[in-house]
C-alpha positions as CSV (number, residue, x, y, z in Angstrom):
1,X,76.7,96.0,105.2
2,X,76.6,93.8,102.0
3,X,80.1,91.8,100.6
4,X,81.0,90.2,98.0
5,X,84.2,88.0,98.6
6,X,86.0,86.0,95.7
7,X,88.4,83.5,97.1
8,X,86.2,83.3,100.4
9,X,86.4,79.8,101.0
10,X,90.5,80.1,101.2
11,X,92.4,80.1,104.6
12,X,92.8,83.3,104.3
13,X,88.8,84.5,102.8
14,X,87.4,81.7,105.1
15,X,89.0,83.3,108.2
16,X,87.7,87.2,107.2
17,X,84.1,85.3,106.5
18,X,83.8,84.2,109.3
19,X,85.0,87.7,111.0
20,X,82.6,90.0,109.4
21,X,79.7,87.2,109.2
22,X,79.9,87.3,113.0
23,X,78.8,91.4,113.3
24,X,76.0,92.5,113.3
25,X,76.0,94.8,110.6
26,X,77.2,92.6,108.1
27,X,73.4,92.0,106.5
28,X,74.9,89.5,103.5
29,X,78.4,87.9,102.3
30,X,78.1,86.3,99.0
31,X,81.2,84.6,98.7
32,X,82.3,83.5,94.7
33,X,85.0,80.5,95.0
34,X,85.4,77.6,92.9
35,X,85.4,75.2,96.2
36,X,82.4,75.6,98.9
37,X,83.3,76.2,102.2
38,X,83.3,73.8,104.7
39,X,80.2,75.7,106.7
40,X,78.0,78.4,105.3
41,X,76.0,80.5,108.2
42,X,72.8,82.0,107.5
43,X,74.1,85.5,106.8
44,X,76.3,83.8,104.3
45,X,75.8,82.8,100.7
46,X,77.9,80.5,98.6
47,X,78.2,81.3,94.7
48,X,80.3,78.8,92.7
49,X,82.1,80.9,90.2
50,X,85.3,82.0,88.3
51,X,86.5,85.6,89.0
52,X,87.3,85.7,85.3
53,X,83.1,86.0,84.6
54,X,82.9,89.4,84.5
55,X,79.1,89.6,83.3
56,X,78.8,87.3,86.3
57,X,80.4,89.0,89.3
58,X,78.3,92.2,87.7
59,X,74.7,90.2,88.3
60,X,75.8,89.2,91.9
61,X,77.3,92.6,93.0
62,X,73.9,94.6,91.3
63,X,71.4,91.6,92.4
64,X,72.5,91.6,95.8
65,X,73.3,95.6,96.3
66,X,76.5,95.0,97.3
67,X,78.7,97.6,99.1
68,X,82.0,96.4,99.3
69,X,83.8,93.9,96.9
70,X,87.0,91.9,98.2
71,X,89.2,90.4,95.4
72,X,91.0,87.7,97.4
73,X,90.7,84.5,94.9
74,X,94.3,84.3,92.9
75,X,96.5,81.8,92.4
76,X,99.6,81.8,94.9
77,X,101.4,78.2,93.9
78,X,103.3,78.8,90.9
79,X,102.1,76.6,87.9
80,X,103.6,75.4,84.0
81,X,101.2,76.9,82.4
82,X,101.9,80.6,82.8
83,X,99.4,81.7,80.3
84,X,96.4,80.1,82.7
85,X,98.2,81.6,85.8
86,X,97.9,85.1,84.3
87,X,94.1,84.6,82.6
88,X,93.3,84.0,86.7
89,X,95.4,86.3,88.6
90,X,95.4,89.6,85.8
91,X,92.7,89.2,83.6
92,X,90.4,87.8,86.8
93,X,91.3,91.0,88.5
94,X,90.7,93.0,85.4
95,X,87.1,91.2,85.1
96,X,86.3,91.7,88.6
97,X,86.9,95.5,88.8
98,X,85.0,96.3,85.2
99,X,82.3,94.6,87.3
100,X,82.6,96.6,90.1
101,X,83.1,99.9,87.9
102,X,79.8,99.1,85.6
103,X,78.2,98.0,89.0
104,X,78.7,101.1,91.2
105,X,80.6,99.5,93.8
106,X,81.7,102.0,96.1
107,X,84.2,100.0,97.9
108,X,86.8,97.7,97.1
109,X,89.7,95.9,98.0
110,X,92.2,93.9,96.4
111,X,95.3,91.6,97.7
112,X,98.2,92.4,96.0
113,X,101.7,91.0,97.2
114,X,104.8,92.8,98.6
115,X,106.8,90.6,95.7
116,X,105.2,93.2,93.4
117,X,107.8,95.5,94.1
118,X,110.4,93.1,93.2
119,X,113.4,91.9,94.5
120,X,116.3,94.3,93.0
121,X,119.8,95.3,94.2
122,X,118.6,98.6,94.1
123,X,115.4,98.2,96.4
124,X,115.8,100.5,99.5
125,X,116.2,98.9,102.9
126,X,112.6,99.1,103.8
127,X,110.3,99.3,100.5
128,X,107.4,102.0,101.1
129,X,104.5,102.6,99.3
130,X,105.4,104.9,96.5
131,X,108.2,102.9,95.4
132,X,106.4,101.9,91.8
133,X,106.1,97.9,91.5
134,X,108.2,95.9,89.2
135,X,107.6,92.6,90.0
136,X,110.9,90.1,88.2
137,X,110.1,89.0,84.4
138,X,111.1,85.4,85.1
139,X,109.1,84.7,88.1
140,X,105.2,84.9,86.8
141,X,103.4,85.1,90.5
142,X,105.7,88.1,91.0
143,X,105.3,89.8,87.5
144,X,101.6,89.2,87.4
145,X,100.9,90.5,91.0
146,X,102.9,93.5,89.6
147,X,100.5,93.9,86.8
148,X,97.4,93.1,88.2
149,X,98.6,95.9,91.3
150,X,99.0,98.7,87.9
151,X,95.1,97.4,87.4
152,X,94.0,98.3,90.5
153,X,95.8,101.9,90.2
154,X,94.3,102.5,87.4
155,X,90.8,101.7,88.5
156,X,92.0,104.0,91.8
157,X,92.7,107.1,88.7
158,X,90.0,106.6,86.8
159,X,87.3,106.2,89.9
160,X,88.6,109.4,92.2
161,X,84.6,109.0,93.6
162,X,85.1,105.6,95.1
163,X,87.6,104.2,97.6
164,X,90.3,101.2,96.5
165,X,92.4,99.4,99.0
166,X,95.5,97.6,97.5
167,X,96.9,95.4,100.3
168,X,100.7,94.3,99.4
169,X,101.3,91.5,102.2
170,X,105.0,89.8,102.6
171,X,105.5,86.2,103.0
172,X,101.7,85.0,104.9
173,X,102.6,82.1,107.2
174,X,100.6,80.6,110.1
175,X,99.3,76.6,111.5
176,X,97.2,76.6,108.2
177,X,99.0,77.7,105.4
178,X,100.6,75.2,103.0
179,X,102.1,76.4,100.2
180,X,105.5,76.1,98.0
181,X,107.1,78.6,100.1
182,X,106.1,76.7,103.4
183,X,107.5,73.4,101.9
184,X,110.9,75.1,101.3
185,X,111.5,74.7,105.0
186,X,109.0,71.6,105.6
187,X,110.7,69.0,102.6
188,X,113.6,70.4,101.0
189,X,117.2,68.4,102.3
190,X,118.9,72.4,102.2
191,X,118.4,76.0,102.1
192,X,120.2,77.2,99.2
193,X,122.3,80.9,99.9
194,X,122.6,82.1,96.8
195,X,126.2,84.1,97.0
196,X,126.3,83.2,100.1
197,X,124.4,86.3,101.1
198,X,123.0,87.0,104.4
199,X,119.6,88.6,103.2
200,X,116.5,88.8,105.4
201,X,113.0,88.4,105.0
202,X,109.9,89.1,106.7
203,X,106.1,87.5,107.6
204,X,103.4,88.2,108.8
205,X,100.5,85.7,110.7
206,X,97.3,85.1,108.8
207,X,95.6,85.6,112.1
208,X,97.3,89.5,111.9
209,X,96.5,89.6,107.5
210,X,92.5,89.1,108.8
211,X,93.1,91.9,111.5
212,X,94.9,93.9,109.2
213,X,92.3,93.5,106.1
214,X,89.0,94.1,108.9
215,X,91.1,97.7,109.8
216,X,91.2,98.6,105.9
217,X,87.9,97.7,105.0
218,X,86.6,99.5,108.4
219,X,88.3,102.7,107.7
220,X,87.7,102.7,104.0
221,X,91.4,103.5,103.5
222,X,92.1,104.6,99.9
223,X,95.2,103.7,97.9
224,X,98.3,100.9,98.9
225,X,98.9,99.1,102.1
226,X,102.2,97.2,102.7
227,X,101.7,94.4,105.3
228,X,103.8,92.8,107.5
229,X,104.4,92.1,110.8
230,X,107.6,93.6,112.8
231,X,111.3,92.3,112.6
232,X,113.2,90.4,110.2
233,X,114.7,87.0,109.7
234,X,117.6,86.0,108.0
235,X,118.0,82.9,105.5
236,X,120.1,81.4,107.9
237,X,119.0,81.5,110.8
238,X,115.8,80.5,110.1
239,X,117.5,77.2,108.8
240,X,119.7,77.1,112.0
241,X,116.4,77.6,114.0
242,X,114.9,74.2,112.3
243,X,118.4,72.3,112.3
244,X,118.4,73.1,108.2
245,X,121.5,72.5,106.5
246,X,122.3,75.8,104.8
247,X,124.6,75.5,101.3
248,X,126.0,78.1,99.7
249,X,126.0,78.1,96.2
250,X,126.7,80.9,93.5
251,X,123.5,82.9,92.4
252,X,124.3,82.0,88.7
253,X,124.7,77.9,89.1
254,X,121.2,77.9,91.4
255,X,119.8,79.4,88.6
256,X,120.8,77.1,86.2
257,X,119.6,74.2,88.3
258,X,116.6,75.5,89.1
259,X,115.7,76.2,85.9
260,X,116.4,72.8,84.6
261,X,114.8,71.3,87.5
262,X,111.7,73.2,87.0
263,X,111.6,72.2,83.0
264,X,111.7,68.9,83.9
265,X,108.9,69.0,86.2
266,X,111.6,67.3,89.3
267,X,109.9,66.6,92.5
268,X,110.2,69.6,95.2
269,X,111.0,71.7,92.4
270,X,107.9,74.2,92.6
271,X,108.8,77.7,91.3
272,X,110.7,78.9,87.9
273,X,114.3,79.8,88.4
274,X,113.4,83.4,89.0
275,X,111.9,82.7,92.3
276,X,115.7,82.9,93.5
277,X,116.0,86.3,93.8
278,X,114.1,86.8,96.4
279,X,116.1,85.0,98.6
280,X,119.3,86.8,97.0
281,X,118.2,90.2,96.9
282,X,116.3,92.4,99.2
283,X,112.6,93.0,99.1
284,X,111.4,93.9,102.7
285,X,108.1,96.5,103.2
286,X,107.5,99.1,105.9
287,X,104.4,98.6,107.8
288,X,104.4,102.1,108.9
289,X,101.5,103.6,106.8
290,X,98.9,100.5,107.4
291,X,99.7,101.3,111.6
292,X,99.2,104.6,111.1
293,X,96.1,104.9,108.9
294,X,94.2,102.9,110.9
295,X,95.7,101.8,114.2
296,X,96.3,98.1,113.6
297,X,99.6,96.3,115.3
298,X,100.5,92.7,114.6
299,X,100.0,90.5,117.3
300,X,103.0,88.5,115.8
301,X,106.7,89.3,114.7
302,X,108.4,87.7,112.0
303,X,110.7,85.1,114.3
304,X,107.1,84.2,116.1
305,X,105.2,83.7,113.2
306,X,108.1,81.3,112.1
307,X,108.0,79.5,115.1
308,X,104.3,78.9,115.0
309,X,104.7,77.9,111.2
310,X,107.3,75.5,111.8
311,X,105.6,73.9,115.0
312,X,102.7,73.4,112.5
313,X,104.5,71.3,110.6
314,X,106.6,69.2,112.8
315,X,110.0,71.0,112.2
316,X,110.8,72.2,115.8
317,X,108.3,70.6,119.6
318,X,105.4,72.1,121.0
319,X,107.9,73.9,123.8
320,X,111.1,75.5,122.5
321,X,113.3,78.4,123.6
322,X,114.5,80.2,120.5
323,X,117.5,82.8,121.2
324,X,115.9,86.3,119.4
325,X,118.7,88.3,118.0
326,X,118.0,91.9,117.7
327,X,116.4,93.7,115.1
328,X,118.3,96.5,113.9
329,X,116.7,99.7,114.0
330,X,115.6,101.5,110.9
């Protein structure tokens, strides 16, 4: 088995490397980053490139016969310059599969993100594949996953021959991620409740997002994947579980700060304005259709996966006895 992996040299593409590098089927992984890895086996070939090169990721998927392509390399930390963040994250993934449509490719997957769906009023209690993806027009890492996740069905329509696996993964957390979302809980002197309403959230361990990618790619599973691990956490408890102050503050005056704050380029202030509705409105995923398809479980819930994050970063001791409170059945 041949693959081509952009983004490999992430925590997350480093990590699925290293997985499939270590079988012994896996003949070749060229991995296309714009940073080399800290290690490169022998089975394992470094390419320093940019995802947005179509004519490039084209020579290295024919040149190297390449049977699977995994689009992993976006950008995740929300940046000023919105017009860059979209040539990367849509018109990279646009680049990459015309290359692996004038290529032949017959396999490929693509990470996606559960905030393509959105975070609406309307969303149901748990979000399943067919709801259509809207992403939020002021919050460009949602809005663009949203776009670049229409790419990928389109590629899906127009190439019924081939197999397409569009992995939508909640909030990644784990001892190696660090990232504006981590920092919330890591640096910032309050978690904001916009409203003061009690909405949950849900993660999933990167150890569980390799897993769950290694089942996908295995079983060749066509179309959208949601992915998260089991349970939910709300807001505030994850600030109680941290001893976070928690403030409540009206949606509409958040908002306001945030997008002044964010203008201004204010320290800890790392995500436009409309990042704040998904804390205020719901956005959870089922996981039903990846466990069923191919068999995978997450080895971590949502409140574990927490814990393990926030031990990472010095927020709670090596040892601590956490008092679960029940998941509601849905």
């Amino acid at each position: 088995m041949r693959y081509l992996i952009t983004g490999g040299s992430g925590y997350i593409g480093g990590r699925l490397v290293e997985e499939l590098g270590s079988r012994e089927e896996t003949e070749l992984i060229v991995n296309v980053d714009v940073k080399a890895p800290s290690g490169n086996p022998s089975n394992v070939r470094f390419v320093h490139g940019d995802v947005r090169d179509r004519a490039a990721i084209q020579t290295l998927l024919v040149r190297h016969e390449i049977d699977c392509l995994v689009h992993l390399a976006f950008l995740l930390n929300p940046i000023h310059d919105e017009a860059l963040m979209y040539d990367v994250d849509v018109n990279g993934t646009q680049a990459v599969l015309q290359a692996a449509s004038e290529a032949g490719t017959e396999q490929v997957l693509v990470t996606s993100s559960a905030s393509a769906y959105g975070a609406w009023p309307d969303n149901p209690p748990l979000i399943t594949e067919e709801q259509p993806v809207r992403g939020v027009p002021d919050f460009s890492y949602a809005r663009d996953k949203a776009e670049a996740d229409r790419l990928c069905q389109l590629w899906a329509a127009d190439h019924p021959d081939r197999v397409i696996t569009i992995v939508r993964p909640c909030i990644v957390f784990g001892p190696s991620v660090d990232n504006f979302i981590s920092r919330t809980w890591e640096s910032y002197p309050f978690l904001p409740l916009p409203d003061g309403v009690e909405t949950e959230f849900q993660l999933v361990h990167e150890d569980d997002v390799v897993t769950a990618l290694i089942a996908l790619l295995d079983a060749k599973a066509p179309g959208p994947f949601n992915l998260t691990g089991d349970g939910t956490l709300s807001w505030r408890r994850s600030a109680e579980i941290i001893g976070m102050k928690v403030r409540e503050m009206s949606e509409k005056t958040l908002r306001r700060i945030a997008a002044v704050s964010w203008r201004l380029h204010l320290p800890r202030t790392e995500a436009p304005a409309g990042n704040i509705a998904f804390i205020r409105y719901p956005w959870m995923v089922s996981n039903e259709k990846l466990k069923s398809e191919t068999g995978w479980e997450p080895r971590y819930d949502t409140l574990e996966t927490f814990e393990i994050t926030m031990r990472a970063k010095g927020k709670l001791p090596d040892v601590v006895a956490t008092t679960r409170e029940p998941v509601p059945a849905r």
